[in-house]
C-alpha positions as a Markdown table, in Angstrom:
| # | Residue | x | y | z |
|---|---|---|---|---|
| 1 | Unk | 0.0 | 0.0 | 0.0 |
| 2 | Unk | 1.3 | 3.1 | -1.2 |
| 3 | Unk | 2.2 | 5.7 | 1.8 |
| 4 | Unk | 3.4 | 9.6 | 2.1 |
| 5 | Unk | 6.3 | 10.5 | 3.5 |
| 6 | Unk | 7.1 | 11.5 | 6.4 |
| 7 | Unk | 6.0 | 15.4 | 7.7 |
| 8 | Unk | 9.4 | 17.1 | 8.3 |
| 9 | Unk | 10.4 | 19.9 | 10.0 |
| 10 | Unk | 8.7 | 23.0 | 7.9 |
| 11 | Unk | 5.7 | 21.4 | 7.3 |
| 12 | Unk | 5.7 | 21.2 | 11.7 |
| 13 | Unk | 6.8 | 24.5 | 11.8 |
| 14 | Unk | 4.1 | 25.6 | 9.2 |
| 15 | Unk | 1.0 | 23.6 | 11.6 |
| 16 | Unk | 2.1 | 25.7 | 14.1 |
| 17 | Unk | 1.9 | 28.8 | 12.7 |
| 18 | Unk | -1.6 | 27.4 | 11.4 |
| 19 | Unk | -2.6 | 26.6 | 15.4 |
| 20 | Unk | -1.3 | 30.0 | 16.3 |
| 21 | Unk | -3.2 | 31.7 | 13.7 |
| 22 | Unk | -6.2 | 30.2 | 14.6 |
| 23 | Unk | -5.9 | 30.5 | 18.4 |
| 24 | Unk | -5.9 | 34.4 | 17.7 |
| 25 | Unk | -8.3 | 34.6 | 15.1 |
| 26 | Unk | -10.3 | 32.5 | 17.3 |
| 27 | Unk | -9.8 | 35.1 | 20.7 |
| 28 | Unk | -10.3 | 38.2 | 18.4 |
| 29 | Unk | -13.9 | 36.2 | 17.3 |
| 30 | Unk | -14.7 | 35.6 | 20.9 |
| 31 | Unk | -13.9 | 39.5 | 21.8 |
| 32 | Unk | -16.2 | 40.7 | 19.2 |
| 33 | Unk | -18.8 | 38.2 | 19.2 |
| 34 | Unk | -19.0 | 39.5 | 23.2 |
| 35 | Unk | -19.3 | 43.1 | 22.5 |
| 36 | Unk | -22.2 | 42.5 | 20.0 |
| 37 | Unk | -24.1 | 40.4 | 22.6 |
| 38 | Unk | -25.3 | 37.7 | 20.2 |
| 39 | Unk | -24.0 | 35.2 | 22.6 |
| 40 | Unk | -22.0 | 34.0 | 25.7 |
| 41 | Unk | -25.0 | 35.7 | 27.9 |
| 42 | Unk | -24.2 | 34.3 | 31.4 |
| 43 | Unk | -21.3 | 33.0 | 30.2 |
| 44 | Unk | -17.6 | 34.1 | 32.0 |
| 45 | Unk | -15.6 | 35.5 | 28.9 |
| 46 | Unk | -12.3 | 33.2 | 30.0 |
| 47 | Unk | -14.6 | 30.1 | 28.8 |
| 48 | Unk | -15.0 | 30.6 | 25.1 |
| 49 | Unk | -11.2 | 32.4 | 24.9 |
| 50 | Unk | -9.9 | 28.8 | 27.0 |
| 51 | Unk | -12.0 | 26.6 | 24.1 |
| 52 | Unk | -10.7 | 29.3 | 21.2 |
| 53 | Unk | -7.6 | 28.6 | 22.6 |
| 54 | Unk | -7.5 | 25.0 | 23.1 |
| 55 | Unk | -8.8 | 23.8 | 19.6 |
| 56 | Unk | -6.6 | 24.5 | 17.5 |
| 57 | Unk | -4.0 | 22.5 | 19.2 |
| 58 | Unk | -3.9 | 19.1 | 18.4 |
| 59 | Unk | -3.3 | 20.3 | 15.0 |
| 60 | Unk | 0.2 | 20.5 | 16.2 |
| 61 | Unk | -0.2 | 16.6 | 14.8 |
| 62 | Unk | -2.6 | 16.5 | 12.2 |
| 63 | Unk | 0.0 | 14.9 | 10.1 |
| 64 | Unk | 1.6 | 12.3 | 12.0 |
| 65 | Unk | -1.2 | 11.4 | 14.4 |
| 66 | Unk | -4.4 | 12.6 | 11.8 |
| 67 | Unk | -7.6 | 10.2 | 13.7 |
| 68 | Unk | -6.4 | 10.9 | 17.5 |
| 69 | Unk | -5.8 | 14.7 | 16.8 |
| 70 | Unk | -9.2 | 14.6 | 15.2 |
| 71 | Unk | -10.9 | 12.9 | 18.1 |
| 72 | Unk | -9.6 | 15.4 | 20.6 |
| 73 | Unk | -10.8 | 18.4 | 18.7 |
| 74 | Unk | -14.5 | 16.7 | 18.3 |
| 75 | Unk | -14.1 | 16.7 | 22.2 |
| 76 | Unk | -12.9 | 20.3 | 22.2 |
| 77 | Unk | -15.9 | 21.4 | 20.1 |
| 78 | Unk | -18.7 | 19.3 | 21.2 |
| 79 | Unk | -17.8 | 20.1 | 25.2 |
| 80 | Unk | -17.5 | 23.9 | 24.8 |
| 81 | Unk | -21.2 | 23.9 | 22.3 |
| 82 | Unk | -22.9 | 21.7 | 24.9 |
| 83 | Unk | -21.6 | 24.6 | 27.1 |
| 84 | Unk | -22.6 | 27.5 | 25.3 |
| 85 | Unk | -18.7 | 29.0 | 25.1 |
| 86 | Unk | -18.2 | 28.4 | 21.0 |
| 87 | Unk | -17.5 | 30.4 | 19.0 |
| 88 | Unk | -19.1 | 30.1 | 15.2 |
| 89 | Unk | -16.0 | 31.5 | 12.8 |
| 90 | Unk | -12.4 | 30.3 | 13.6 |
| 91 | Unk | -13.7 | 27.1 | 15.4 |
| 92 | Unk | -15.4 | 26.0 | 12.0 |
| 93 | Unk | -11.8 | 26.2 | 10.3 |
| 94 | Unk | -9.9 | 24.2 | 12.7 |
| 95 | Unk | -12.5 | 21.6 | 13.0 |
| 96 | Unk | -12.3 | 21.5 | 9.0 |
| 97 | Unk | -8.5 | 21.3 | 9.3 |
| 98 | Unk | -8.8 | 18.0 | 11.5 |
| 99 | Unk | -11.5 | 16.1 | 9.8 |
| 100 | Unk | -9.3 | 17.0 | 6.4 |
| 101 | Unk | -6.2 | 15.9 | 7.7 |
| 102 | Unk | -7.4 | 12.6 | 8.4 |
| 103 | Unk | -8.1 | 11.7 | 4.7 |
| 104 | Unk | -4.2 | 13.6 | 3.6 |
| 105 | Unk | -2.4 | 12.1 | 5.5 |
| 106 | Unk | -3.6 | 9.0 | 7.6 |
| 107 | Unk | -1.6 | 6.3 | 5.7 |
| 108 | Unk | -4.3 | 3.2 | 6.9 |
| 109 | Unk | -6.6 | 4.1 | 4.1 |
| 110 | Unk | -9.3 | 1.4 | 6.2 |
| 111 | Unk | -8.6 | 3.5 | 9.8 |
| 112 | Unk | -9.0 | 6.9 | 7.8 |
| 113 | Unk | -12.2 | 5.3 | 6.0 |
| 114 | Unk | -14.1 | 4.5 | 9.3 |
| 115 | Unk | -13.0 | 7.0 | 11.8 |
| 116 | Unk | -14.7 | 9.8 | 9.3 |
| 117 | Unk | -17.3 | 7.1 | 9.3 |
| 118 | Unk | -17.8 | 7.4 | 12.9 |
| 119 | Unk | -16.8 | 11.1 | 13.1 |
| 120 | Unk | -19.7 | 12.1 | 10.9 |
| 121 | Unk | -22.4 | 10.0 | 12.6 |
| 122 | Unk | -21.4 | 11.0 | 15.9 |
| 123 | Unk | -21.6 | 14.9 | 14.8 |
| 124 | Unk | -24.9 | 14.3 | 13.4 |
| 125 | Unk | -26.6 | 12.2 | 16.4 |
| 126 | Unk | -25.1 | 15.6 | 18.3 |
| 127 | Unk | -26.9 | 17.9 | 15.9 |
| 128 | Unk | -30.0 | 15.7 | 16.2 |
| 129 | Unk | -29.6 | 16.2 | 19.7 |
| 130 | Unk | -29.3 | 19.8 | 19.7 |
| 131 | Unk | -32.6 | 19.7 | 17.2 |
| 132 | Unk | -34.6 | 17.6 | 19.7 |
| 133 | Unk | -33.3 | 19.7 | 23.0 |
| 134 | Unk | -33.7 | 23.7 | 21.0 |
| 135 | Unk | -37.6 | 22.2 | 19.6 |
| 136 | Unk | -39.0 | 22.5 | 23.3 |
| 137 | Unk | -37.2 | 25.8 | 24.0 |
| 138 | Unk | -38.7 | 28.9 | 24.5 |
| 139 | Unk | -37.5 | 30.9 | 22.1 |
| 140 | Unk | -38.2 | 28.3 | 19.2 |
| 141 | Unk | -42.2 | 28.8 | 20.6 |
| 142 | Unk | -41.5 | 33.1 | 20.0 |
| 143 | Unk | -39.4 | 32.3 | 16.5 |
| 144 | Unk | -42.2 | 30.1 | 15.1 |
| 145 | Unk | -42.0 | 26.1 | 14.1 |
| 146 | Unk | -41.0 | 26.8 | 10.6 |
| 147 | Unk | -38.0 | 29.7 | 11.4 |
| 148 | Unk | -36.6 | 26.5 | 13.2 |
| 149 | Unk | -36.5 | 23.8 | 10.5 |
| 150 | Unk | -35.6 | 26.4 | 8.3 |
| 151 | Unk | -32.6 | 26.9 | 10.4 |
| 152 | Unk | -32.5 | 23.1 | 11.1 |
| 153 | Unk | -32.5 | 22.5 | 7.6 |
| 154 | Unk | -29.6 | 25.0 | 7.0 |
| 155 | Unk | -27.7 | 23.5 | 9.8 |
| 156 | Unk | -28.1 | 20.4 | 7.9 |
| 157 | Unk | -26.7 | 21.1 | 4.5 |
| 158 | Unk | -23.8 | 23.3 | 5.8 |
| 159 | Unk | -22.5 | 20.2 | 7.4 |
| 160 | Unk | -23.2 | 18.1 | 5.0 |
| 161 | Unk | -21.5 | 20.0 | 2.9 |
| 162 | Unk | -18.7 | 21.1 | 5.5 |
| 163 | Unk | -17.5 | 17.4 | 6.3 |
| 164 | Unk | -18.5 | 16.2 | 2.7 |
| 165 | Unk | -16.0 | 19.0 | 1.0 |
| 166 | Unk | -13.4 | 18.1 | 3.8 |
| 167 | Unk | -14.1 | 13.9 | 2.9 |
| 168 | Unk | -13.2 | 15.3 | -0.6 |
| 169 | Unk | -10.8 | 17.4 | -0.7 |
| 170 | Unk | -8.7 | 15.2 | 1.9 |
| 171 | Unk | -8.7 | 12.2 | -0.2 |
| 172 | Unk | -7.4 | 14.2 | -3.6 |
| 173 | Unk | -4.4 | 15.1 | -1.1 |
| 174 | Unk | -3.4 | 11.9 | -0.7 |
| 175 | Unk | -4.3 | 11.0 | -4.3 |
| 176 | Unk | -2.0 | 13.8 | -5.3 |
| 177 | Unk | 0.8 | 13.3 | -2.7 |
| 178 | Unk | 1.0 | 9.9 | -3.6 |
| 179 | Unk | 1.1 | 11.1 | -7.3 |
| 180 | Unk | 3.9 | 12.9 | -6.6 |
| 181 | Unk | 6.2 | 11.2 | -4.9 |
| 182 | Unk | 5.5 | 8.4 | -7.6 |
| 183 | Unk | 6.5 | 11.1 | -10.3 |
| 184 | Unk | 10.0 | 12.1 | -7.6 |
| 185 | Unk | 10.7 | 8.1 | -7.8 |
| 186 | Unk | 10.1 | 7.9 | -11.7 |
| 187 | Unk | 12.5 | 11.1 | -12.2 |
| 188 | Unk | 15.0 | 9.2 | -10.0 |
| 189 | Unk | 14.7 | 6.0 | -12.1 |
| 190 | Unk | 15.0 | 8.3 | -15.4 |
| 191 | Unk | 18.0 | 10.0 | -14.0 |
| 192 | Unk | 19.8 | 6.8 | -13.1 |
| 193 | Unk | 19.0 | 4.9 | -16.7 |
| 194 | Unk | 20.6 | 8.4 | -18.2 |
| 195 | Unk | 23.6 | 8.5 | -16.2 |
| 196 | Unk | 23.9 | 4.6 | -17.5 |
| 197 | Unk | 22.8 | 5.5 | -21.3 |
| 198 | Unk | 25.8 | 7.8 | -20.8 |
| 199 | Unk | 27.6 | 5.0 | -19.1 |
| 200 | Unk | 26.9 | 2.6 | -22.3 |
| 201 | Unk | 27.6 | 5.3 | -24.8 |
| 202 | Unk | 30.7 | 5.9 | -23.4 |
| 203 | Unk | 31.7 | 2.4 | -23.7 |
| 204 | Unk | 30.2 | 1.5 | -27.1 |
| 205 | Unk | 32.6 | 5.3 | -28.2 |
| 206 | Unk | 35.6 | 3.7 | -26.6 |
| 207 | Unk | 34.7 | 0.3 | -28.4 |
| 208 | Unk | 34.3 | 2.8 | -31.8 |
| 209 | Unk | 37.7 | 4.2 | -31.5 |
| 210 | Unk | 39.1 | 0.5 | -30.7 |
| 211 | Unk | 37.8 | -0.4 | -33.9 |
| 212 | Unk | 38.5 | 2.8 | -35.8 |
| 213 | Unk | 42.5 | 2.0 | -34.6 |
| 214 | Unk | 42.4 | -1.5 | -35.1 |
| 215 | Unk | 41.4 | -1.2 | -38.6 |
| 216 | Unk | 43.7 | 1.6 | -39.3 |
| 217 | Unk | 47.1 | -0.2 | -37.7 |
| 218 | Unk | 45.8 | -3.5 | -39.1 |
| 219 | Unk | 46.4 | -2.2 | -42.9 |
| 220 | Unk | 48.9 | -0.6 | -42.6 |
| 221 | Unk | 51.0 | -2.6 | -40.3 |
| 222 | Unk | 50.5 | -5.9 | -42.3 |
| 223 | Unk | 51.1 | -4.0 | -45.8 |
| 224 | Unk | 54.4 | -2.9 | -44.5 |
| 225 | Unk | 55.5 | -5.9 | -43.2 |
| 226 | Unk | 55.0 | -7.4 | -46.3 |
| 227 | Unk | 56.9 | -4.6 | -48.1 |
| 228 | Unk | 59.4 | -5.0 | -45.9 |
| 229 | Unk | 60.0 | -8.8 | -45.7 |
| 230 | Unk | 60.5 | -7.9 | -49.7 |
| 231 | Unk | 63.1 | -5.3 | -49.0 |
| 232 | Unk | 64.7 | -7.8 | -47.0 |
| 233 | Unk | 64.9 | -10.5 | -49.5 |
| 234 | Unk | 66.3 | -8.6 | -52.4 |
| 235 | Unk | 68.3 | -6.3 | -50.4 |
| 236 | Unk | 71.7 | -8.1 | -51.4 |
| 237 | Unk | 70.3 | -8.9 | -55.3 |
| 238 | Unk | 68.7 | -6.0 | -56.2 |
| 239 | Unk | 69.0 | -2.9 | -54.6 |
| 240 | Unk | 66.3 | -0.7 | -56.9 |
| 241 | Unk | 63.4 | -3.5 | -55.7 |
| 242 | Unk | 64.5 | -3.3 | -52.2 |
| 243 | Unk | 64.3 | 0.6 | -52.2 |
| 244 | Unk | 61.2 | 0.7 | -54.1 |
| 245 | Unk | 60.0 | -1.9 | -51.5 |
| 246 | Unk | 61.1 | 0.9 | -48.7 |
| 247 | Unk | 59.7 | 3.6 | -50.4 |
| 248 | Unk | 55.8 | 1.4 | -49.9 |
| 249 | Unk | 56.7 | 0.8 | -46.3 |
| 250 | Unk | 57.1 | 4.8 | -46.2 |
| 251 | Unk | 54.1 | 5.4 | -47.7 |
| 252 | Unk | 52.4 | 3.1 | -45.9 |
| 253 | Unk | 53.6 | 5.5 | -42.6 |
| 254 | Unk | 52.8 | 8.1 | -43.7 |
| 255 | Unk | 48.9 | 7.0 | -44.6 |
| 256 | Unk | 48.9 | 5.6 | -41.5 |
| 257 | Unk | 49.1 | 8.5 | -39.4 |
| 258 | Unk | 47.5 | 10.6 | -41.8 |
| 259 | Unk | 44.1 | 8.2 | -41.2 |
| 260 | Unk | 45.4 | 8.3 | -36.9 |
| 261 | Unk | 46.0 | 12.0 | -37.1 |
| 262 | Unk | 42.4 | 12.1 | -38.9 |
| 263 | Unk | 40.5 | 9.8 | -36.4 |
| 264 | Unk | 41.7 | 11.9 | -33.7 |
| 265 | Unk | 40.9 | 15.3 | -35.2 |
| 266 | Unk | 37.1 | 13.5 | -35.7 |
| 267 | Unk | 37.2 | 12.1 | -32.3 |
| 268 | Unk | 37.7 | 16.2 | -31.2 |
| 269 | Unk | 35.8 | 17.8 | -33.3 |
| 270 | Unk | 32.3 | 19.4 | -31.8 |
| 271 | Unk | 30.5 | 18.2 | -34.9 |
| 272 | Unk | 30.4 | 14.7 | -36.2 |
| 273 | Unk | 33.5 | 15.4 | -38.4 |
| 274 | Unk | 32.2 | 12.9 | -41.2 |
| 275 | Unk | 34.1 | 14.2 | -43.4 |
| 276 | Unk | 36.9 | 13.8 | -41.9 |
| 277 | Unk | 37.0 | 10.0 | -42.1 |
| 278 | Unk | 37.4 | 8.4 | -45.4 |
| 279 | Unk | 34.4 | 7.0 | -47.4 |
| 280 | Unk | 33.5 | 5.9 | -51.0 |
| 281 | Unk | 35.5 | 8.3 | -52.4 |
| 282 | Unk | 38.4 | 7.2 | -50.9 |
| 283 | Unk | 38.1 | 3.4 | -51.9 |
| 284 | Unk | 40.4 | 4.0 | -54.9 |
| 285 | Unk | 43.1 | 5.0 | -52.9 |
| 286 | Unk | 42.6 | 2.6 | -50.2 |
| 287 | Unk | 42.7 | -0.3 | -53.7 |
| 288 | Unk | 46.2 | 1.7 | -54.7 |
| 289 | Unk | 47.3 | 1.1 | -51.1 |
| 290 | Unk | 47.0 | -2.5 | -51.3 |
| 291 | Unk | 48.5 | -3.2 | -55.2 |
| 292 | Unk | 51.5 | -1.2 | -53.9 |
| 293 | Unk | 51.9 | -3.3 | -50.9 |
| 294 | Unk | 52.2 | -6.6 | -53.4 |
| 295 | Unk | 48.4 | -7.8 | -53.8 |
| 296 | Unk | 47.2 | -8.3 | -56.9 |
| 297 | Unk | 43.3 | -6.6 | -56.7 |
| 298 | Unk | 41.2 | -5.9 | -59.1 |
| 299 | Unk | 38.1 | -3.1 | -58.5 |
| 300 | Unk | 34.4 | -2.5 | -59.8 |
| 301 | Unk | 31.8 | -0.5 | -59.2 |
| 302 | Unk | 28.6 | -1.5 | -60.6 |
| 303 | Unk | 26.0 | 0.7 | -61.2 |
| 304 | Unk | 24.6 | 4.4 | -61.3 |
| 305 | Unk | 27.0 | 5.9 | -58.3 |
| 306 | Unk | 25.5 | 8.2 | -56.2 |
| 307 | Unk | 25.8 | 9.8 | -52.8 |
| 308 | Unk | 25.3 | 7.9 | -49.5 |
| 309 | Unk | 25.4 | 9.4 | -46.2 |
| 310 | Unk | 28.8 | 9.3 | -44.2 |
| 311 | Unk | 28.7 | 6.4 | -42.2 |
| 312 | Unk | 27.4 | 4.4 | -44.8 |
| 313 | Unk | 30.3 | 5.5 | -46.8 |
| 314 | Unk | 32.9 | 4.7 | -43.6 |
| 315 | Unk | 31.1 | 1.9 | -43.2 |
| 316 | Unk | 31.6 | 0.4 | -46.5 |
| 317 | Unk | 35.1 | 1.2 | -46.9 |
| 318 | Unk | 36.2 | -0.2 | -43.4 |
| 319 | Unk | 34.9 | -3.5 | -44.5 |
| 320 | Unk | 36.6 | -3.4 | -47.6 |
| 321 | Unk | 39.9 | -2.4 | -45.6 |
| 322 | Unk | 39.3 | -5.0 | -43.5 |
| 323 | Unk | 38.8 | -7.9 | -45.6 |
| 324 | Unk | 41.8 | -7.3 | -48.1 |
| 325 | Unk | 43.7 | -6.9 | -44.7 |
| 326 | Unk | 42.5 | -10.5 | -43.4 |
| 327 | Unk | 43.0 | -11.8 | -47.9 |
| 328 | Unk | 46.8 | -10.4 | -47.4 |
| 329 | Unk | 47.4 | -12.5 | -44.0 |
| 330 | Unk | 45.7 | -15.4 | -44.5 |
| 331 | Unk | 45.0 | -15.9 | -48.6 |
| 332 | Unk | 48.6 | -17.1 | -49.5 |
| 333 | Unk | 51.0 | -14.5 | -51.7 |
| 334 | Unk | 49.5 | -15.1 | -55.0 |
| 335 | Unk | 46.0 | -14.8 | -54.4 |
| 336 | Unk | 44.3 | -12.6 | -56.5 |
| 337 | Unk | 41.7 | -10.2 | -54.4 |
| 338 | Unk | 38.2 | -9.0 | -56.8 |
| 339 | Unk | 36.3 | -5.6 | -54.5 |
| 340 | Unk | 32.8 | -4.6 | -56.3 |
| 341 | Unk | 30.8 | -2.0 | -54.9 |
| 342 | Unk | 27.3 | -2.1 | -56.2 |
| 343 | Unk | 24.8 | 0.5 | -56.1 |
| 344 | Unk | 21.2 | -0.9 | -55.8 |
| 345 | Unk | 18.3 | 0.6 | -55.5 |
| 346 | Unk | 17.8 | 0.6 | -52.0 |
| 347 | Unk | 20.8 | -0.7 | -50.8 |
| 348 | Unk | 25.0 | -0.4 | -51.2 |
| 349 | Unk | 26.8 | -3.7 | -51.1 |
| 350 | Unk | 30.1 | -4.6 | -51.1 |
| 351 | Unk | 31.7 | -7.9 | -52.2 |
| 352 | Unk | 35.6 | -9.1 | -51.2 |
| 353 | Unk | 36.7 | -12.4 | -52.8 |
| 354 | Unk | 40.1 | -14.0 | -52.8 |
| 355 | Unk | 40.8 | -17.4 | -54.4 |
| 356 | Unk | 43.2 | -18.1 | -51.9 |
| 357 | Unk | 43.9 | -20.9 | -49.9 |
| 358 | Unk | 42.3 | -19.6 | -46.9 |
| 359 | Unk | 39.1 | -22.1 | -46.3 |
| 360 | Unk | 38.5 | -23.2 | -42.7 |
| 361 | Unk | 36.9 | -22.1 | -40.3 |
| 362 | Unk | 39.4 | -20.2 | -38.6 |
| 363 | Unk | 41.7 | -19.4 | -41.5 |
| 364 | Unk | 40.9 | -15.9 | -42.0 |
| 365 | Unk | 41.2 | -15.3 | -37.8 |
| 366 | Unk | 38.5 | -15.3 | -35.3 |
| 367 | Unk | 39.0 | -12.1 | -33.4 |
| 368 | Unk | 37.8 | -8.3 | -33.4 |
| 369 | Unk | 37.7 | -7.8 | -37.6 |
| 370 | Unk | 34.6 | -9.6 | -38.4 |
| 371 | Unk | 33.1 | -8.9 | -35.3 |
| 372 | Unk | 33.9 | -5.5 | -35.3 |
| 373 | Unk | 32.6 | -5.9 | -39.6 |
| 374 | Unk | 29.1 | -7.2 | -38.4 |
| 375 | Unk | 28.4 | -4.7 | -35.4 |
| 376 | Unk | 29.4 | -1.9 | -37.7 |
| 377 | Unk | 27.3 | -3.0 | -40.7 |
| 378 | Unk | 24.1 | -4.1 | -38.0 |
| 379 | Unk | 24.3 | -1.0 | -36.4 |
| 380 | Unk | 22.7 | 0.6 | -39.8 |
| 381 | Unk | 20.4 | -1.9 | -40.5 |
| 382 | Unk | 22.6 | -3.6 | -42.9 |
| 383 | Unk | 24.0 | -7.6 | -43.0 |
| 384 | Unk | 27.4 | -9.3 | -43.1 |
| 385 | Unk | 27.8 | -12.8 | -44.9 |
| 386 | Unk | 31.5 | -14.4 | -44.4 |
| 387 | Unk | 32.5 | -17.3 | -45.3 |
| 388 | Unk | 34.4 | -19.9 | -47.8 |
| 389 | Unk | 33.5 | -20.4 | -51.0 |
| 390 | Unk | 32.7 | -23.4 | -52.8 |
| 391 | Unk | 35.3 | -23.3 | -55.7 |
| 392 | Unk | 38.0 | -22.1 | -52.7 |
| 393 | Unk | 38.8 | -18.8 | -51.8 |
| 394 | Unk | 37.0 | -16.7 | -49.5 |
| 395 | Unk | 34.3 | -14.1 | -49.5 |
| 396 | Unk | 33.1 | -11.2 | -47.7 |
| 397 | Unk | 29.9 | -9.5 | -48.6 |
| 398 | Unk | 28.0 | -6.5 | -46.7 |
| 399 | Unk | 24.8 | -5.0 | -47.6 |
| 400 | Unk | 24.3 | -1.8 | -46.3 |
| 401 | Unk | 20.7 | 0.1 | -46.5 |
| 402 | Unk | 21.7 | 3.5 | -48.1 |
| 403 | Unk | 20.9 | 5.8 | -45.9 |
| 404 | Unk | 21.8 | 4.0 | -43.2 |
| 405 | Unk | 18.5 | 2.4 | -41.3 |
| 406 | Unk | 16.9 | 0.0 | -41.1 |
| 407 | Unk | 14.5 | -1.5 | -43.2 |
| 408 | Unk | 11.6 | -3.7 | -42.2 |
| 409 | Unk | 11.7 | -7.6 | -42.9 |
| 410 | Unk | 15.9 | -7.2 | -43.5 |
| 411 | Unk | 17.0 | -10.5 | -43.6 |
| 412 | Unk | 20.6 | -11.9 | -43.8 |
| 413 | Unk | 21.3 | -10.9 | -47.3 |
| 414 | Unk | 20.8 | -13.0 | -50.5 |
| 415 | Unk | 22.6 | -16.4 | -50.2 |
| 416 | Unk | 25.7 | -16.7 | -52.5 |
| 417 | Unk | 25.3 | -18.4 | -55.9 |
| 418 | Unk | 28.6 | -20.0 | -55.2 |
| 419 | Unk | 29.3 | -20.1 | -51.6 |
| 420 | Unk | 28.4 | -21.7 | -48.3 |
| 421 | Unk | 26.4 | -19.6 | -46.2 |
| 422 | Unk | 28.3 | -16.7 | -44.0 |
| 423 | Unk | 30.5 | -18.4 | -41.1 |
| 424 | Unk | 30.9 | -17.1 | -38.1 |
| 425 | Unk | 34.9 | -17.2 | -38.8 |
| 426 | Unk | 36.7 | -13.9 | -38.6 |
| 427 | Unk | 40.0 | -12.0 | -38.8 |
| 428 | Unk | 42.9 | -10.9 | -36.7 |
């Protein structure tokens, strides 16, 4: 069962105030009702001051005792009427006050239920009472039978109305407190799953830039030891292969922290520094990179090029980096690499085969390049499909939606016309 919190120490300090308030406003009614003579006739003054000062006490704890500081106002009130020494204006409020707080703030929702219950039959039998008892007075003989159940009948709907608005009003304060600290506890939860949305989008970033290096090093480093095992082997027989051999490993270098010095510009730029990453564009280069390092590839595009948005372009070319990375480690030295890029209607794919020896699974490597492949190309709604081919060799092919969402009812990709269906075998 859903319960308020605890009253602290302003809203005490603020029921005080509201006691003292009425204690005075109470006295000051006493004092004038006096001097008009209306009432207390017979009466010692200290009588109705002592009950205008005494009940607005218990709502010193209205809050954390509601049904017993009720009850003792009820007492309050019904001993100083039954002695002539109430006053009709202040009195009124603070009794409201009490009957109110029991529906804010009691948190047994059954005691709060009853004791009003109980409350409000007991005020009525009283004002029954007081009906019976003023019929054979006096004055009500003077005043005339209907004068009093006129004024019966308007003593009637006021409290009806009095207790019935308090019953009311009482209830929507809890309704709403309740509300609220529901709302306090929801804003908590929102804040915590933001602070680990940050959390997670820190770590998928970090798990970017891994990526982003590893694919970068990867190239280059392999292309230049390759270069360089060359250099090494003709070094004594001829000179002019070994230093054009060099000069590769050089340029390879120098790409390589051109692309670091790039990714790291991107990684501090306040915009999403897309262009600062390579993309379709660069795929010729990237082709140049890898003839010059001793592969022998050949390259296609196929189809109307046209634009595609900047991920889609990084994208694309990553996986194209990759797998001619993974064809120069694992293919053999005189496979031949083939790289299409096709532009179809919906979609950008990219196809890497090698008829190299590489066909188990586990011969093109099982660590972060096809994973990090996959999660690049899901992550825009795309699919991956790796794996041997039937005629030997290896392929790699990515379909990428071009502009980078998702479509509904994407599937794997279209099966291969000559290959197995994608592995889960990767690369270094």
């Amino acid at each position: 069962m859903p319960v308020r919190q605890a009253p602290d120490a302003t809203s005490v300090r603020a029921d005080a105030i509201l006691a003292g308030v009425l204690a005075a406003v109470g006295c000051l009614m006493v004092a004038l009702t006096d001097m008009t003579g209306l009432q207390f006739d017979g009466i010692p003054l200290w009588a109705p001051l002592l009950a205008a000062l005494l009940l607005p006490v218990p709502l010193l704890w209205r809050r954390r005792f509601p049904v017993p500081a009720a009850i003792a106002q009820i007492v309050i009130y019904v001993g100083a009427g039954e002695a002539g020494a109430l006053e009709l204006y202040a009195s009124q409020v603070a009794l409201f006050m009490g009957f109110y707080s029991i529906g804010a703030w009691d948190p047994d929702r059954r005691r709060a239920l009853w004791s009003r219950v109980v409350i409000s039959l007991l005020m009525a039998a009283w004002l029954a009472s007081s009906a019976i008892r003023g019929f054979s007075d006096p004055e009500t003989g003077e005043r005339g039978v209907s004068a009093f159940f006129a004024f019966l009948m308007i003593q009637v709907v006021v409290n009806a109305a009095y207790f019935g608005g308090a019953w009311i009003f009482g209830d929507r304060a809890w309704r709403s407190a309740i509300e609220q600290e529901r709302l306090a506890a929801a804003h908590v939860e929102i804040e915590a799953q933001q602070q680990q949305l940050a959390d997670q989008a820190v770590s998928l970033e970090r798990l970017r830039i891994a990526r982003e290096l590893h694919d970068v090093v990867a190239h280059h480093v392999s292309a230049m030891g390759v270069q360089a095992g060359a250099a090494r082997r003709v070094l004594a027989t001829d000179q002019d292969k070994a230093a054009d051999a060099l000069r590769h490993v050089e340029q390879s270098a120098r790409e390589a922290i051109t692309e670091l010095r790039s990714l790291v510009v991107t990684l501090r730029s306040e915009d999403d520094g897309a262009s600062a990453v390579p993309d379709l564009d660069a795929m010729p280069a990237l082709i140049d990179s890898a003839r010059a390092s001793g592969q022998t590839v050949t390259f296609a595009t196929i189809g109307e090029p046209r634009p595609v948005t900047p991920m889609v372009g990084l994208t694309a070319f990553r996986v194209v980096q990759e797998a001619l990375t993974n064809a120069r480690k694992h293919a053999g030295p005189v496979a031949d690499a083939d790289v299409r890029v096709r532009f179809l209607p919906d979609e950008l794919e990219v196809e890497i085969a090698d008829d190299g020896h590489g066909s188990g699974a586990g011969e093109h490597g099982a660590g972060a390049g096809v994973l990090g492949m996959r999660e690049r190309v899901a992550a825009l709604g795309g699919s991956l499909e790796v794996g041997p081919r039937s005629r030997g060799g290896w392929l790699v092919r990515a379909r990428i939606p071009a502009h980078g969402g998702a479509r509904p009812g994407d599937t794997a990709g279209e099966p291969v016309a000559e290959e197995t269906p994608a592995a889960q075998a990767g690369a270094v």
